[in-house]
C-alpha positions in Angstrom: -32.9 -11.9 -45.4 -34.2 -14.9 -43.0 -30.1 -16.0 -43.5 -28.9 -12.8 -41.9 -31.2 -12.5 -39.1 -30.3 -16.5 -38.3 -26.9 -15.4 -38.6 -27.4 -12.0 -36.0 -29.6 -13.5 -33.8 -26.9 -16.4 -33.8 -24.1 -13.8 -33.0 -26.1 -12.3 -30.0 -26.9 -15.4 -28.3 -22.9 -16.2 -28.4 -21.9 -12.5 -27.0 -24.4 -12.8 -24.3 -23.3 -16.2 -23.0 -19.8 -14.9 -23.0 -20.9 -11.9 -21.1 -22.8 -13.9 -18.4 -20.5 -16.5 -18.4 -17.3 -14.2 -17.9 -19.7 -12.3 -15.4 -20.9 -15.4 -13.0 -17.8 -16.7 -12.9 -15.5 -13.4 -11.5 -14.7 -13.3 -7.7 -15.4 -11.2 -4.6 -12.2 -10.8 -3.3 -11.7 -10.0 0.7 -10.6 -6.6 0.7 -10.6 -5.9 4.1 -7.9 -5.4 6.6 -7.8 -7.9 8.9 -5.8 -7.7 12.3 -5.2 -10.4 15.0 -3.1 -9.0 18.1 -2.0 -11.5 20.8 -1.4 -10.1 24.8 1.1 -11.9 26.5 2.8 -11.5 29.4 7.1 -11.3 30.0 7.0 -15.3 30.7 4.7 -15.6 27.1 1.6 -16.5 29.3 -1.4 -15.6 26.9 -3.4 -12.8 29.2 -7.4 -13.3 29.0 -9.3 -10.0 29.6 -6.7 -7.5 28.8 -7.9 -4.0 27.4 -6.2 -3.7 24.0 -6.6 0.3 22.9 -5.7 0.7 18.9 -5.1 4.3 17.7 -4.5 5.8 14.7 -1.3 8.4 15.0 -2.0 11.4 15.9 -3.1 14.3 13.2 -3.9 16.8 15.4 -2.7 17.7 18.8 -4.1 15.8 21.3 -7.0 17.8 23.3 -9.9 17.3 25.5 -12.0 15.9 22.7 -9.0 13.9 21.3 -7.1 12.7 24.1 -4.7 10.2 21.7 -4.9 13.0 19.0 -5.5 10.5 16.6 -8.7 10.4 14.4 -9.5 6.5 14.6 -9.6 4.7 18.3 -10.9 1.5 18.6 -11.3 -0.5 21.9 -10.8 -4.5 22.5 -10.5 -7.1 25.4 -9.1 -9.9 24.4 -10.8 -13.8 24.8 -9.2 -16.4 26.6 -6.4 -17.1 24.2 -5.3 -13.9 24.6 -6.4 -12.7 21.1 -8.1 -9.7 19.5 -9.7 -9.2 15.8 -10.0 -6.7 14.5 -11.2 -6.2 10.6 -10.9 -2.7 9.2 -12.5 -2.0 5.5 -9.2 0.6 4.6 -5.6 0.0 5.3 -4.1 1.5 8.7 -1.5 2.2 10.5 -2.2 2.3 13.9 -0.5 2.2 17.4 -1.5 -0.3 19.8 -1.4 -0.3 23.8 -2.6 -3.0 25.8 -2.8 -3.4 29.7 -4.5 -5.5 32.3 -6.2 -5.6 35.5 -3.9 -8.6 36.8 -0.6 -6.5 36.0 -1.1 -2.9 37.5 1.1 -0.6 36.2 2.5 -2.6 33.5 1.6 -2.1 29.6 2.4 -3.1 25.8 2.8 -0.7 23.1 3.0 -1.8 19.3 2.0 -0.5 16.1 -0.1 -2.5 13.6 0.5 -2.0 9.7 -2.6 -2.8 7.9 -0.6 -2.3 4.0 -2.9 -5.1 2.0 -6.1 -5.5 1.7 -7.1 -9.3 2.2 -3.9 -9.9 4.1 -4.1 -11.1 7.8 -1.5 -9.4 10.0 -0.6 -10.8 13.3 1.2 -9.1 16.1 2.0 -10.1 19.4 2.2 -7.3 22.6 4.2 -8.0 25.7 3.0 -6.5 28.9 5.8 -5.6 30.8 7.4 -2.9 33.3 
């Protein structure tokens, strides 16, 4: 009898080393969307200070309450490189329009795929006539 509980108790302390060993060990993967859009102008001058405005596509008609339509918007000046982040827990499609003060009338439209999670996605928008 003594033989058998050595034997079980043996047994258990194996499983549960296995289970905590298996257990400490796994990884937290990144699984967020991550985004990084660059503004540049038509020369490819980086543009500091632009307002980058990222959508999702419209799903309903755009109205008063919805003027893009779209159900996600998400707003962004970039820093002096010219560069926004953006980090997004779900994959996204979503159309991008950036303008700036220093060049009235002028705009950049893009559209950012978000597919994989973990993945970095880089895009750059051209502000132009």
């Amino acid at each position: 009898m003594k033989n058998l509980i050595i034997k079980f108790s043996a047994a258990t302390c194996v499983i549960l080393f296995l289970f905590f060993a298996l257990l400490s060990t796994s990884c937290k993967e990144n699984k967020n969307c991550n985004g990084k859009i660059t503004v540049i102008d038509t020369a490819g001058v980086a543009i500091s200070g632009a307002t980058v405005k990222l959508s999702s596509p419209p799903s309903v008609p755009p109205s008063a309450t919805h003027p893009t339509g779209g159900d996600l918007i998400i707003d962004g000046v970039t820093d002096g490189s010219g560069v926004v982040n953006i980090e997004l827990k779900l994959p996204s499609i979503l159309d991008v329009v950036a303008k700036s003060t220093a060049f009235p009338g002028m705009t950049g439209k893009a559209i950012l795929r978000l597919d994989e999670p973990g993945k970095n996605t880089e895009i750059t928008v051209t502000i132009k006539p």
